[in-house]
N, CA, C and O of each residue as an XYZ file, in Angstrom:
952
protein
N     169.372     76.266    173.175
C     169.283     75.622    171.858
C     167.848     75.283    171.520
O     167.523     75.290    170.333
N     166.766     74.923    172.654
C     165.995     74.296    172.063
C     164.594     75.276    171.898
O     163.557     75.111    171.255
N     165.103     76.437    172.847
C     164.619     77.841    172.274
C     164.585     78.428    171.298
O     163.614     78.963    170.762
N     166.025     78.366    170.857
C     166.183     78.867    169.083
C     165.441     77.943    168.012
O     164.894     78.317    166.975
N     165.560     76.591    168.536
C     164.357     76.003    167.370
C     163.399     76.162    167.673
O     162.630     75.998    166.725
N     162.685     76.546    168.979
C     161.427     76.817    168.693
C     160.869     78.089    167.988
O     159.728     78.304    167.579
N     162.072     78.940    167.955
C     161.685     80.321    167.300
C     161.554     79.621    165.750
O     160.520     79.746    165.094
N     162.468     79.039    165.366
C     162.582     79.001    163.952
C     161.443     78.483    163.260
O     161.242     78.734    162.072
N     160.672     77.753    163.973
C     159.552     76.440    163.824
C     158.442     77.623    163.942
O     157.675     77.727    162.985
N     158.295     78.493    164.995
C     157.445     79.339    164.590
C     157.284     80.336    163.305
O     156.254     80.667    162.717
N     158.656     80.709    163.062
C     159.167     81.952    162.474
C     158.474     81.355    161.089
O     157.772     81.983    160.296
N     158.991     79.550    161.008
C     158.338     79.009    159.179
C     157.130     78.811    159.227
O     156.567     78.625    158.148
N     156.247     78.779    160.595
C     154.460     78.569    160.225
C     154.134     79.851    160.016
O     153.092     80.015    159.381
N     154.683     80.759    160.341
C     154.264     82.051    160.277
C     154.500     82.802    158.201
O     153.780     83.458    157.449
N     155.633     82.296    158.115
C     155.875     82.878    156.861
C     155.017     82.562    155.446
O     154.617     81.428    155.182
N     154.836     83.498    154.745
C     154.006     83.393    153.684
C     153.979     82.020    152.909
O     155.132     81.636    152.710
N     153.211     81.329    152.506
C     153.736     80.178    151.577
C     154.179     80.606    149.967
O     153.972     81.777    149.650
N     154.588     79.981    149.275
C     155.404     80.393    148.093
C     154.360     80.548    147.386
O     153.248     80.378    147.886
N     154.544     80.938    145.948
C     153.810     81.968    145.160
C     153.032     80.526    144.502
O     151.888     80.743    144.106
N     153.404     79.455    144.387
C     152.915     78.423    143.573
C     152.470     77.723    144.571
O     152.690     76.625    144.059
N     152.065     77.494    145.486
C     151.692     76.879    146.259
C     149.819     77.642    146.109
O     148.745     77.102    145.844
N     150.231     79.203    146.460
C     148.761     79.222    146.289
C     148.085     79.453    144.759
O     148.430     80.460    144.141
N     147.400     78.787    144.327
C     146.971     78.364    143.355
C     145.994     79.714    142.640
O     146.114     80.462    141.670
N     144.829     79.471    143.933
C     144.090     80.662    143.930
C     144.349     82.477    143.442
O     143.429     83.278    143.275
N     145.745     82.765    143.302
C     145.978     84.025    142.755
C     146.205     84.011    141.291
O     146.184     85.034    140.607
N     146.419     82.839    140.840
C     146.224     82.702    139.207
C     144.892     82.632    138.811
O     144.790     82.220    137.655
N     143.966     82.855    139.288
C     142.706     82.525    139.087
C     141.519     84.093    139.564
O     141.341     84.623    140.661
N     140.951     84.402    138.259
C     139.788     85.554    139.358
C     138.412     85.373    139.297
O     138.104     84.536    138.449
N     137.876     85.653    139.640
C     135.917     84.932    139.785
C     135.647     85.932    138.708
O     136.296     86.968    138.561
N     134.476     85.488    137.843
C     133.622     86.291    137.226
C     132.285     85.913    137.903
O     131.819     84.774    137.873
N     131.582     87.207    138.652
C     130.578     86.880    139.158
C     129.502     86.807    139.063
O     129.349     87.081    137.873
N     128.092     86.539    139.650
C     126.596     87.173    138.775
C     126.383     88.599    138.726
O     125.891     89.151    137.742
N     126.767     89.239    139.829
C     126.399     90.429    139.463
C     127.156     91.135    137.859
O     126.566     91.868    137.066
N     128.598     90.631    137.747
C     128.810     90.914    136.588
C     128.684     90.151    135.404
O     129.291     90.473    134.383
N     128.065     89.329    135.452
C     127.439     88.375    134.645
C     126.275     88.975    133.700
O     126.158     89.079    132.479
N     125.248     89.419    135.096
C     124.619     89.893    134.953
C     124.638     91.642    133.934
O     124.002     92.156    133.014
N     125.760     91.985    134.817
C     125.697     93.856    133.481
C     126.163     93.126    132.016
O     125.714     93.547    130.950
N     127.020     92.095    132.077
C     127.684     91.927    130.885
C     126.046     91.740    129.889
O     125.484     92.346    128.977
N     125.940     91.237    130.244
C     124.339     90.819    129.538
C     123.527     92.243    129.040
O     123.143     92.636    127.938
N     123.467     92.778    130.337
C     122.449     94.270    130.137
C     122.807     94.550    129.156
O     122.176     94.573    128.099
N     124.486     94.953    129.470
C     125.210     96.280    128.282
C     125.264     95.582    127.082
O     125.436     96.339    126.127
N     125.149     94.000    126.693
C     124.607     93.730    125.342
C     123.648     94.128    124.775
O     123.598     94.249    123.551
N     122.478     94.472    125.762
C     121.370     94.101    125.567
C     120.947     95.979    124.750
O     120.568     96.412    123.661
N     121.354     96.582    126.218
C     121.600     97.795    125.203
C     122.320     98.580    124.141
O     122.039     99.702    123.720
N     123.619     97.521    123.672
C     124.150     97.652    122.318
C     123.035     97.381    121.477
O     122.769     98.408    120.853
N     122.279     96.461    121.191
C     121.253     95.810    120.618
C     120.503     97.044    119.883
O     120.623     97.528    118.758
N     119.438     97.439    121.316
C     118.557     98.404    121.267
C     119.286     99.801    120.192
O     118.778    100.580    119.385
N     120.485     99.618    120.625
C     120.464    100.965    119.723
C     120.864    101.144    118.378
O     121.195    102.105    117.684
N     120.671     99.357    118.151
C     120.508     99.644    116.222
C     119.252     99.234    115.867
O     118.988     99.046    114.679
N     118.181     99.014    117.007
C     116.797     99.363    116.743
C     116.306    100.010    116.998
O     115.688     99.990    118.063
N     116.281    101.184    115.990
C     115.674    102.417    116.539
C     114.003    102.404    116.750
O     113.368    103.335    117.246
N     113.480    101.237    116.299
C     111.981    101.259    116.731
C     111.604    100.376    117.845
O     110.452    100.393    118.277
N     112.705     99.439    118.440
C     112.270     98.630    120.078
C     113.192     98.940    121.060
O     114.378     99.266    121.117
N     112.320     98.746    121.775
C     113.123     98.860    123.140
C     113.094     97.274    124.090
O     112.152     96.884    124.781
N     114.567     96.482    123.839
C     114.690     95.531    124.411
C     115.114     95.461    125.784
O     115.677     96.500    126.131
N     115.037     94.625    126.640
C     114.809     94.161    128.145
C     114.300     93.070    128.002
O     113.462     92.660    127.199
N     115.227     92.257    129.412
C     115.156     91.225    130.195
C     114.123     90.863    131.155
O     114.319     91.332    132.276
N     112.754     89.935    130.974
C     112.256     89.917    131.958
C     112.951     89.122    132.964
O     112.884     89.448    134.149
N     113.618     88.095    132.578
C     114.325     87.213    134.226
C     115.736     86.825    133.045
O     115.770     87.071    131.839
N     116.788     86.158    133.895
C     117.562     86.196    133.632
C     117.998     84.859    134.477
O     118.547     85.228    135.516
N     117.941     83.518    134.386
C     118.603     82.311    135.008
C     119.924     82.455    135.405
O     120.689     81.642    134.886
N     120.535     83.451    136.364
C     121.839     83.298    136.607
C     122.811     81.960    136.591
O     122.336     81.040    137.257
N     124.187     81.645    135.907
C     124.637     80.545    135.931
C     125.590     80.792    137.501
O     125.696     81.962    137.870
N     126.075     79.981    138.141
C     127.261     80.084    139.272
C     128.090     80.663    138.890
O     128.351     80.616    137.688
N     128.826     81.432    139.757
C     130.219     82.275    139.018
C     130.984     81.260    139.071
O     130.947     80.291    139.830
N     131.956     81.613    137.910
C     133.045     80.884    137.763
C     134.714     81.311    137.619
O     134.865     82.436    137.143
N     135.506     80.854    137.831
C     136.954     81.248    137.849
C     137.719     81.028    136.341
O     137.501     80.014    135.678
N     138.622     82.082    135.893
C     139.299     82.298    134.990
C     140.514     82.871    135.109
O     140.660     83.702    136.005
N     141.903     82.465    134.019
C     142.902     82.640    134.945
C     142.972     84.519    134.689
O     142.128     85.229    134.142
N     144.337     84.928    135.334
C     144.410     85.944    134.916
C     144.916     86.894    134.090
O     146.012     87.279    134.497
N     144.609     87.349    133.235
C     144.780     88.602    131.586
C     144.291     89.394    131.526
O     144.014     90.113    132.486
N     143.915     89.633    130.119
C     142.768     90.273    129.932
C     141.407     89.729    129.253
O     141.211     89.063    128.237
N     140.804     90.116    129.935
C     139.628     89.188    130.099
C     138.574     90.023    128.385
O     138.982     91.154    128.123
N     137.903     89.716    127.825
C     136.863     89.924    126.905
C     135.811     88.935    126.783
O     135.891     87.707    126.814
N     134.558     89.889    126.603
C     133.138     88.625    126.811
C     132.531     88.564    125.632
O     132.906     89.457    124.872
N     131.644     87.761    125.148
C     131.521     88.165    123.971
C     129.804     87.373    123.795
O     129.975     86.162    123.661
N     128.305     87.734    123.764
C     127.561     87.329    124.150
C     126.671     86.998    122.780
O     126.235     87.882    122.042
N     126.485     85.623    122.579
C     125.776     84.509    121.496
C     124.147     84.515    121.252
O     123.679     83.400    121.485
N     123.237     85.411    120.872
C     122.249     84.416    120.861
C     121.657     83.778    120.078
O     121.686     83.934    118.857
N     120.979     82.892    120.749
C     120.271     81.797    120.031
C     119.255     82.237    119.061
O     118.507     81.297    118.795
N     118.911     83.473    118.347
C     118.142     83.627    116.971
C     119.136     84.730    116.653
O     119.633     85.153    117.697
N     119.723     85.509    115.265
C     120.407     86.274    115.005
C     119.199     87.478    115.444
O     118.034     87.116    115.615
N     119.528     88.653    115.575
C     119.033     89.495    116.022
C     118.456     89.682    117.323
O     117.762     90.673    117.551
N     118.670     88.872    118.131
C     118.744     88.487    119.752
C     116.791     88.357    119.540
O     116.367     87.220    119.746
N     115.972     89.171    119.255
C     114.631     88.858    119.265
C     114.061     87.597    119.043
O     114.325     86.951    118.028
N     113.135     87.109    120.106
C     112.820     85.916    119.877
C     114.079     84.873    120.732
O     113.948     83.658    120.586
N     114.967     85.260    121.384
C     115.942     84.177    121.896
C     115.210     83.681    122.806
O     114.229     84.363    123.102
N     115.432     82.206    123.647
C     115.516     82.061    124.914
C     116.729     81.733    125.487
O     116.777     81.633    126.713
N     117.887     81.517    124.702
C     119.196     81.542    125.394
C     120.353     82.151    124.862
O     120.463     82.319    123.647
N     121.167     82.471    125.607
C     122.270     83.178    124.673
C     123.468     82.399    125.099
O     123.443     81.590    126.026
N     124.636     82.711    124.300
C     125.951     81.838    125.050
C     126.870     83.332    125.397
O     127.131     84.351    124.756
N     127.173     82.826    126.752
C     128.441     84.018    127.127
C     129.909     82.996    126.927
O     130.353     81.973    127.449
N     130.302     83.901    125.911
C     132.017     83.168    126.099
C     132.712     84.312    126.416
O     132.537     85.454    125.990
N     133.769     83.764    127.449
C     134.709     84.175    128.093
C     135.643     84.066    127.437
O     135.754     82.911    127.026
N     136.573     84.856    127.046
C     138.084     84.732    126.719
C     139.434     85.085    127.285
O     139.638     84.051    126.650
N     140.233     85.366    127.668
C     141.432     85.426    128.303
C     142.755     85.506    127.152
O     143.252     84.635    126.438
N     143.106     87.148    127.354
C     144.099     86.849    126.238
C     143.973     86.263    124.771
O     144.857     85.799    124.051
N     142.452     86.440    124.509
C     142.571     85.936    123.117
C     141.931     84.467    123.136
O     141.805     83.869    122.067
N     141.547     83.912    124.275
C     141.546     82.236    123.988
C     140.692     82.048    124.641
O     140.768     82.417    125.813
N     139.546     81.410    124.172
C     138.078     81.164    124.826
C     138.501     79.789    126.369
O     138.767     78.587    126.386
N     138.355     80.805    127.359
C     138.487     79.905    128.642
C     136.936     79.313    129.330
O     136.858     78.470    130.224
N     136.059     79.829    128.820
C     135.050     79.437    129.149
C     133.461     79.282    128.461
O     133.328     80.400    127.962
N     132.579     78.758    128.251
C     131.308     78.912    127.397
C     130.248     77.963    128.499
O     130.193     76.840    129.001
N     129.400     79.407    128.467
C     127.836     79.105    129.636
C     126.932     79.406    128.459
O     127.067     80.118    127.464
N     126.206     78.820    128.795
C     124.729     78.865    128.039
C     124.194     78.931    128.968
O     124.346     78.207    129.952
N     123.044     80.319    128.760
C     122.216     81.271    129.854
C     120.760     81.120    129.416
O     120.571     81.043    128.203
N     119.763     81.070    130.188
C     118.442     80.572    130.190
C     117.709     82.502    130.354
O     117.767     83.242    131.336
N     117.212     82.716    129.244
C     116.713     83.944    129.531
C     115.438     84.275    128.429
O     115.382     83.706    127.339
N     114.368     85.338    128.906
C     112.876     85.656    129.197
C     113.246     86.968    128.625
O     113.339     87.795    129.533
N     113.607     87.703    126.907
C     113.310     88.243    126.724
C     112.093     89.596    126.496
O     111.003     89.163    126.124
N     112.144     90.810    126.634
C     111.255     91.420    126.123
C     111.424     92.613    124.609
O     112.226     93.536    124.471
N     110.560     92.226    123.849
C     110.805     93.694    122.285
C     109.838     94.281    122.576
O     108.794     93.703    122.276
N     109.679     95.893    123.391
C     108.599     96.531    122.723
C     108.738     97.483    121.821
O     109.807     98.074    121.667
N     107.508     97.770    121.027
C     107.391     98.467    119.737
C     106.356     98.933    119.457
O     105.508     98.041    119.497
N     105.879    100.003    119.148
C     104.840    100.644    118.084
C     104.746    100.054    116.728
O     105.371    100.230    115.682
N     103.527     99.119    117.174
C     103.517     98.571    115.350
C     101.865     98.857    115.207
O     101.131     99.514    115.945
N     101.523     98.020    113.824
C     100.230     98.320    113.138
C      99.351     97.568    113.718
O      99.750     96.423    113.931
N      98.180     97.831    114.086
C      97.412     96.612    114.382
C      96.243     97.047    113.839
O      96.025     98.215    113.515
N      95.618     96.297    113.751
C      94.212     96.372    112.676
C      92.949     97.359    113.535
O      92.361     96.942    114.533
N      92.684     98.840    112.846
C      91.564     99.269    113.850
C      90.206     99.217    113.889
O      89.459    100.184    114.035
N      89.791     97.698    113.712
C      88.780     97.527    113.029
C      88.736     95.923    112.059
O      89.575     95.477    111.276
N      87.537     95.404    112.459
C      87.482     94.222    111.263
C      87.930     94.467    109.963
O      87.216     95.118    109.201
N      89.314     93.917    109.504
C      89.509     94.239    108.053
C      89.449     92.995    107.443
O      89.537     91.944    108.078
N      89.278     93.079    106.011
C      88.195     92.528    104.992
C      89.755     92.081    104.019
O      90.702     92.862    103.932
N      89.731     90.508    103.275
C      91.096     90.491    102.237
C      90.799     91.749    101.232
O      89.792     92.456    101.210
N      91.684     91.806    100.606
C      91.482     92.870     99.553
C      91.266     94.480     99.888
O      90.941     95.466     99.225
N      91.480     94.325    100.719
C      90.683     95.907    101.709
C      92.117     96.966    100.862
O      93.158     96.558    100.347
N      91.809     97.814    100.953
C      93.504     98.814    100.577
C      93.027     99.473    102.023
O      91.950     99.494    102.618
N      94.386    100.014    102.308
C      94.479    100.056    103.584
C      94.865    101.626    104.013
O      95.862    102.207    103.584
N      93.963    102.163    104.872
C      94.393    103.510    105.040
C      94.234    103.981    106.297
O      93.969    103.055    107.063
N      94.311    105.522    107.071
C      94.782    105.827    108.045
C      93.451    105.275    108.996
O      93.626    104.916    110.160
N      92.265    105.260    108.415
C      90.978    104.621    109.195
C      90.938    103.288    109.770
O      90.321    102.927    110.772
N      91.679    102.609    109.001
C      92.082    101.274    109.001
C      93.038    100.790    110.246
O      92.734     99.914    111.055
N      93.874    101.309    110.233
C      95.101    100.849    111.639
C      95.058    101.917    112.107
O      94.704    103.034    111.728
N      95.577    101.354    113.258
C      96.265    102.259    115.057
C      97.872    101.336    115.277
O      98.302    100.203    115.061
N      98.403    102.749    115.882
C      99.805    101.716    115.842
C      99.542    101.786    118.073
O      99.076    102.692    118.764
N      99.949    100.774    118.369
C      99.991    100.475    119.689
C     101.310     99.648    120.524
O     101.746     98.589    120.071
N     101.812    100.209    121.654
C     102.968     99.327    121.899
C     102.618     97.524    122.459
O     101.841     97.104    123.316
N     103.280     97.024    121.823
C     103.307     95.517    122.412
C     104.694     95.014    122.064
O     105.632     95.564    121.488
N     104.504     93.465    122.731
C     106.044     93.135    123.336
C     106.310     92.188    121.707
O     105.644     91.168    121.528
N     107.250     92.625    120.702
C     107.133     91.532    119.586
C     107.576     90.538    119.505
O     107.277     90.032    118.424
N     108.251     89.848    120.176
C     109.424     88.739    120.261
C     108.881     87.849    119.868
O     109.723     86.988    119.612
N     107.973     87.536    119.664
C     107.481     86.485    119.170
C     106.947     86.545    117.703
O     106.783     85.571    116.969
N     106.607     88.379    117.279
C     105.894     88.147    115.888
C     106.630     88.250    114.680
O     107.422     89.185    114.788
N     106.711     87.671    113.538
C     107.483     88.054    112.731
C     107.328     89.184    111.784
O     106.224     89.248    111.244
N     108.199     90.088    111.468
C     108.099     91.366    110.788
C     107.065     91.582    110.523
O     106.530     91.379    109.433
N     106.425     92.200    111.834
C     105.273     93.345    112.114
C     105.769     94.670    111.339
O     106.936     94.878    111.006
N     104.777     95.448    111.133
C     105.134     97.204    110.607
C     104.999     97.722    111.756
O     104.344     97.342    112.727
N     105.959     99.034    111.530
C     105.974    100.065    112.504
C     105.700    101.079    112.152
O     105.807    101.977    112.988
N     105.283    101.392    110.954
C     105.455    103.164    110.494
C     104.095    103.147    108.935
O     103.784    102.182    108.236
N     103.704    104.249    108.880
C     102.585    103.970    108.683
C     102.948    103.726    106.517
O     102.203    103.098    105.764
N     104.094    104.364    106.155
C     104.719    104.127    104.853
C     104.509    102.605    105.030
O     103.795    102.260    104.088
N     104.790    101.580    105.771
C     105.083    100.083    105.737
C     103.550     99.770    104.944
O     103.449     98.820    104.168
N     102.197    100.840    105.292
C     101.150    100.261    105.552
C     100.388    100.685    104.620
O      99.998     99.806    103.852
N      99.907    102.118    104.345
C      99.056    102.670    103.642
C      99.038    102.756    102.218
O      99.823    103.627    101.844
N      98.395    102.142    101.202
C      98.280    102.280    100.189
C      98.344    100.176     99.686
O      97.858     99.633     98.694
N      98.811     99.803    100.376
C      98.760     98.451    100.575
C      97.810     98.001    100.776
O      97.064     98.643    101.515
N      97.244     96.460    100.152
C      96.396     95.658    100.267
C      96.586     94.159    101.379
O      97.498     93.390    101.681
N      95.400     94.307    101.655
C      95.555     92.674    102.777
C      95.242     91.468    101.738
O      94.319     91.390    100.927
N      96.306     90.537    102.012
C      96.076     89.795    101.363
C      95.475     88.384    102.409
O      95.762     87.227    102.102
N      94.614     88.725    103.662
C      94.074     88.138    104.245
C      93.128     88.811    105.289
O      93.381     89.874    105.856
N      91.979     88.041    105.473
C      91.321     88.923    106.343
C      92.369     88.988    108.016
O      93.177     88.133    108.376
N      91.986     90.298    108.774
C      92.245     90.771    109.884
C      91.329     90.742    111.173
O      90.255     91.030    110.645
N      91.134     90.631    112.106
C      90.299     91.122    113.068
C      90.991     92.043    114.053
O      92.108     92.112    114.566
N      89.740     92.789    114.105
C      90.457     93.875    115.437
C      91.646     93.747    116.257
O      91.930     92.651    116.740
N      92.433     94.870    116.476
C      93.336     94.269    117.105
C      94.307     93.691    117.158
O      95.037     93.850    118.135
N      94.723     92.653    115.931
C      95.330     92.051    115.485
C      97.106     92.772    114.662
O      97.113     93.869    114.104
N      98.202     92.025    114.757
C      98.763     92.638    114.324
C      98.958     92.528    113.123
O      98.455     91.578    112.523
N      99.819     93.570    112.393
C      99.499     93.177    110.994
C     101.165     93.150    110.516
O     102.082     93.953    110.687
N     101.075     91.836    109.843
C     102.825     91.443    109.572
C     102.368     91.765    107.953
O     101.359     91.919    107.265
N     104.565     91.747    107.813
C     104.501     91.820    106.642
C     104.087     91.560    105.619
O     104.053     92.198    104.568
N     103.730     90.537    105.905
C     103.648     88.946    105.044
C     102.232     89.192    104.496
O     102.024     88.511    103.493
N     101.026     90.098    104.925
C      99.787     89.912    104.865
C      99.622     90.958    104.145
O      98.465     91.369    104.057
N     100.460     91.534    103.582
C     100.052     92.726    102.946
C     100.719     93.159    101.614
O     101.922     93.398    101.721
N     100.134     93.320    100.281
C     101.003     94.147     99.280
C     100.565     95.023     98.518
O      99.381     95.273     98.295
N     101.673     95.633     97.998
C     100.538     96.956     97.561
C      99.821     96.736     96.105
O     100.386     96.137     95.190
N      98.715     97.204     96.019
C      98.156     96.973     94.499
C      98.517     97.077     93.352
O      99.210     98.094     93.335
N      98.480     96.648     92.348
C      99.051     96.637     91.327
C      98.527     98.276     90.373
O      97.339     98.362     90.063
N      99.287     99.198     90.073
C      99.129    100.160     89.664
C      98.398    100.195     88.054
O      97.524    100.917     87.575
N      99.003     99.338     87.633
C      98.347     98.662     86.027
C      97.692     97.532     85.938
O      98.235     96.697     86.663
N      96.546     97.008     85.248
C      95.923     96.034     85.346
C      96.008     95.364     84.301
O      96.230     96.180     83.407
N      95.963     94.371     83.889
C      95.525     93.917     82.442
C      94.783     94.428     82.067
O      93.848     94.941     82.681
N      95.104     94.432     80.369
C      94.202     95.136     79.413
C      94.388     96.474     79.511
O      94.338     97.117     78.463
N      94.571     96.987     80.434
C      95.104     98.763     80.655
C      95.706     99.091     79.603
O      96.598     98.333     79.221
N      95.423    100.249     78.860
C      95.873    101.523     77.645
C      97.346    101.657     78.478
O      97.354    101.747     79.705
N      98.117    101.660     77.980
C      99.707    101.951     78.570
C     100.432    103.200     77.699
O     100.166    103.148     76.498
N     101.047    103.985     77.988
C     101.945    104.550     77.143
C     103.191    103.863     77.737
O     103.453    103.690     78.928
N     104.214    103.354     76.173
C     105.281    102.783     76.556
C     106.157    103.659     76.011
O     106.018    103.974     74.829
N     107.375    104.281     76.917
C     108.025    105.205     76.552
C     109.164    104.239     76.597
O     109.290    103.280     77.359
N     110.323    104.824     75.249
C     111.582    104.033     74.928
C     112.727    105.223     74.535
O     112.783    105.797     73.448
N     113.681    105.462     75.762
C     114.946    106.150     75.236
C     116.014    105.499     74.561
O     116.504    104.371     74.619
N     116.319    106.924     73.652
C     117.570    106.095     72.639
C     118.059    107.187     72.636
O     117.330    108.157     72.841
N     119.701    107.383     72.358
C     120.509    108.224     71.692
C     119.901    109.683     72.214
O     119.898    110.572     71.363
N     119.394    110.005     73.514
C     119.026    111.469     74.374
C     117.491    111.341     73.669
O     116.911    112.216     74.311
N     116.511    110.806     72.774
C     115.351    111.340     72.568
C     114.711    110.043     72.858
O     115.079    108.886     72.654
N     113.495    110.626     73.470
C     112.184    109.661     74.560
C     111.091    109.837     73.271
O     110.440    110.826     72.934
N     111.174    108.073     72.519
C     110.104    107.888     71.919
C     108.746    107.548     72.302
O     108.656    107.025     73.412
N     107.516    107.741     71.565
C     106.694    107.050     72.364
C     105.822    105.964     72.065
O     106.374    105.383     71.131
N     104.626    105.293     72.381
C     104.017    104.353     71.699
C     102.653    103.945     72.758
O     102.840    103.849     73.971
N     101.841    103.814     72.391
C     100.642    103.126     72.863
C     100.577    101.688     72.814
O     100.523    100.917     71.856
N     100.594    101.473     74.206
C     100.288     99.544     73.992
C      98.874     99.404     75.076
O      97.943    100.189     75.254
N      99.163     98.100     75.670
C      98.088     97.114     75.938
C      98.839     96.339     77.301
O      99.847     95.632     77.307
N      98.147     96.660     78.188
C      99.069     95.727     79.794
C      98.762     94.277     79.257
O      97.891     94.143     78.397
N      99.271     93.475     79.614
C      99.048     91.626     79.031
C      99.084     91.695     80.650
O      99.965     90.836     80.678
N      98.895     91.962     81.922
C      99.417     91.250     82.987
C      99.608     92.592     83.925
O     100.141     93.679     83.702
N      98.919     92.020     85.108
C      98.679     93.110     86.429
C     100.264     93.324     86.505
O     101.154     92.531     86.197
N     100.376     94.890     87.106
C     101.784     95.079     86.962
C     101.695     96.477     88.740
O     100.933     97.416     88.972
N     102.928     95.857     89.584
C     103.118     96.772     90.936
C     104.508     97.949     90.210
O     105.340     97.659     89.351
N     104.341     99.136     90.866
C     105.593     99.831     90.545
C     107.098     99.457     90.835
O     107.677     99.065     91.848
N     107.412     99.668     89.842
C     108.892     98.713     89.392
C     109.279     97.346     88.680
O     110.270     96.880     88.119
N     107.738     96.869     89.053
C     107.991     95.259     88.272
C     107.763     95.243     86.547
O     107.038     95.965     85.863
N     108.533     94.305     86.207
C     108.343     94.161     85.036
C     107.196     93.485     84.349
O     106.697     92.471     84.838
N     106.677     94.113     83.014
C     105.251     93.039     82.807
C     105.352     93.501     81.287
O     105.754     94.484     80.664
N     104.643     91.993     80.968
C     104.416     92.217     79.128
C     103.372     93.457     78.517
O     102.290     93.650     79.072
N     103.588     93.870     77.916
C     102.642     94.890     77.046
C     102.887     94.680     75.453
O     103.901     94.368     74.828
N     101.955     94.886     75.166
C     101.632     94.810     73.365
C     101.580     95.913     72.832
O     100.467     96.428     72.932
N     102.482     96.628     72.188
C     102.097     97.550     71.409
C     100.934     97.470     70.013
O     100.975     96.726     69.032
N     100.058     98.401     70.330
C      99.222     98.453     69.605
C      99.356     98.327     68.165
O      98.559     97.716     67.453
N     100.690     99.102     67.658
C     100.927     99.321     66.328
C     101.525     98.411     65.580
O     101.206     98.350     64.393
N     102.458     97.564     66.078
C     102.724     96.809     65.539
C     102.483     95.272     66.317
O     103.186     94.293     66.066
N     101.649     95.273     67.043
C     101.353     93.881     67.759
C     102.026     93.395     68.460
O     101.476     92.523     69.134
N     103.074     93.556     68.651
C     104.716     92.550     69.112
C     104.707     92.828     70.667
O     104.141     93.848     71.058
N     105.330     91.938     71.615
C     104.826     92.089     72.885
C     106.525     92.499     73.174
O     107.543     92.222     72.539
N     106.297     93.273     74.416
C     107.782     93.737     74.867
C     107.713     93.543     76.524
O     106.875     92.817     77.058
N     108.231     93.934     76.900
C     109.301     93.782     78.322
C     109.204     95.172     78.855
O     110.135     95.925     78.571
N     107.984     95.742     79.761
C     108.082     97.013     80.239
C     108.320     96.726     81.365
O     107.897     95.737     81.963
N     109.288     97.875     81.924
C     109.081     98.298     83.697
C     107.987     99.338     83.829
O     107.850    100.199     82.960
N     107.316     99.289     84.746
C     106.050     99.971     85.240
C     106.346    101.078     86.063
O     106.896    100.960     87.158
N     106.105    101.818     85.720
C     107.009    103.302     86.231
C     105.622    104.336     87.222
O     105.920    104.937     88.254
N     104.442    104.341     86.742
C     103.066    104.990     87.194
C     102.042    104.171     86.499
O     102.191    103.274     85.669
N     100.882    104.718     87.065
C      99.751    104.046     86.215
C      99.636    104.525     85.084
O      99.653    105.756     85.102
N      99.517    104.046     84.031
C      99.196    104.001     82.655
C     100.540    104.304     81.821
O     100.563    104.652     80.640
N     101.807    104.078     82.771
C     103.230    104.563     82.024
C     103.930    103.480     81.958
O     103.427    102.625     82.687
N     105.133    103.009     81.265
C     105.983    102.193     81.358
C     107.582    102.340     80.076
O     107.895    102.989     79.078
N     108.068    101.441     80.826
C     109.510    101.740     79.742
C     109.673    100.520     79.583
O     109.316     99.517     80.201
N     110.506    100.801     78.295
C     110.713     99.409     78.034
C     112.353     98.828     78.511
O     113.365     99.526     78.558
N     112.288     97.929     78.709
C     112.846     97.238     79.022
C     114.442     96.179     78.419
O     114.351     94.981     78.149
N     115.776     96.987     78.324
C     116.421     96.226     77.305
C     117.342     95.112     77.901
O     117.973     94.366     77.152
């Protein structure tokens, strides 16, 4: 008899414990190493709707892995400036089945590089700007705001501040000249009913292609509402 209970006493330390007892199989680690790709493979979704940078991670503050129960899992990665450039943190949320089980905020050392404009040469305000003028060179942009990359961004455009060598050249510092000047002889052309009338006026006001600006027709004095179409052309405006 006291054989058979000892079998039995063994037989129950031996046997599996019940399914709720262990806790741990409702639960699966998300780890750094996959912490870590989840991040990359954002990083190169990114890159490839910029077709002019190439983004990368210089360091990456791994958080501790953590446990989530088990589904299906989807990640979904936050950062802290829209267009990830310029972040230093992003948020990874975790979801499960649809339902955010977790949110880390990640400490990270972006890099943007890019071919942009930089000044080849002391440039002067007012300068118009041409192929003598800039060199495009790679550097890391994350920090600059809408730099040019392509030389359309650049040439035929004026600085509206001086440059020094080297320097990059943002958007912001540059526009293109005004094609009409005040006082400029204008022909103002006006369609009606399929026939393009015409008329000689007078620019009242520096005018860039496409913008609108006053002109005086000569003939009868009266000032109108042209769009600026080329130099010395314009339409009017209804």
């Amino acid at each position: 008899m006291r054989t058979l209970l000892t079998i039995i006493m063994l037989l129950a330390m031996l046997s599996p414990a019940p399914a709720q007892a262990r806790s741990g199989d409702a639960e699966q680690l998300i780890s750094r190493q996959e912490i870590r790709q989840i991040l990359k493979d954002y990083l190169a979704d990114e890159s490839a709707r910029l077709p002019h940078i190439e983004l990368r991670f210089k360091s990456i503050a791994l958080p501790e892995p953590y446990p989530v129960p088990r589904g299906r899992i989807d990640h979904q990665v936050i950062p802290a400036k829209p267009g990830v450039i310029g972040s230093r943190r992003v948020t990874l949320l975790t979801r499960v089945d649809g339902q955010v089980v977790h949110n880390e905020s990640i400490r990270v050392e972006l890099e943007a590089l890019a071919e942009i404009a930089v000044a080849a040469d002391n440039l002067r305000r007012g300068d118009k700007l041409g192929p003598e003028d800039i060199s495009f060179q790679q550097q890391d942009i994350s920090r600059l705001r809408q730099p040019l990359f392509t030389a359309d961004d650049v040439y035929g455009k004026r600085l509206k501040r001086s440059l020094r060598l080297g320097r990059p050249l943002l958007r912001k510092q540059v526009e293109f000249p005004p094609v009409i000047k005040r006082g400029d002889r204008v022909v103002i052309q006006v369609q009606r009913q399929g026939l393009m009338l015409s008329a000689i006026g007078e620019a009242k006001q520096d005018g860039r292609q496409d913008e609108t600006i006053r002109v005086m027709n000569s003939n009868s004095r009266k000032e109108v509402l042209c769009r600026v179409i080329a130099p010395g052309l314009v339409t009017v405006e209804f």
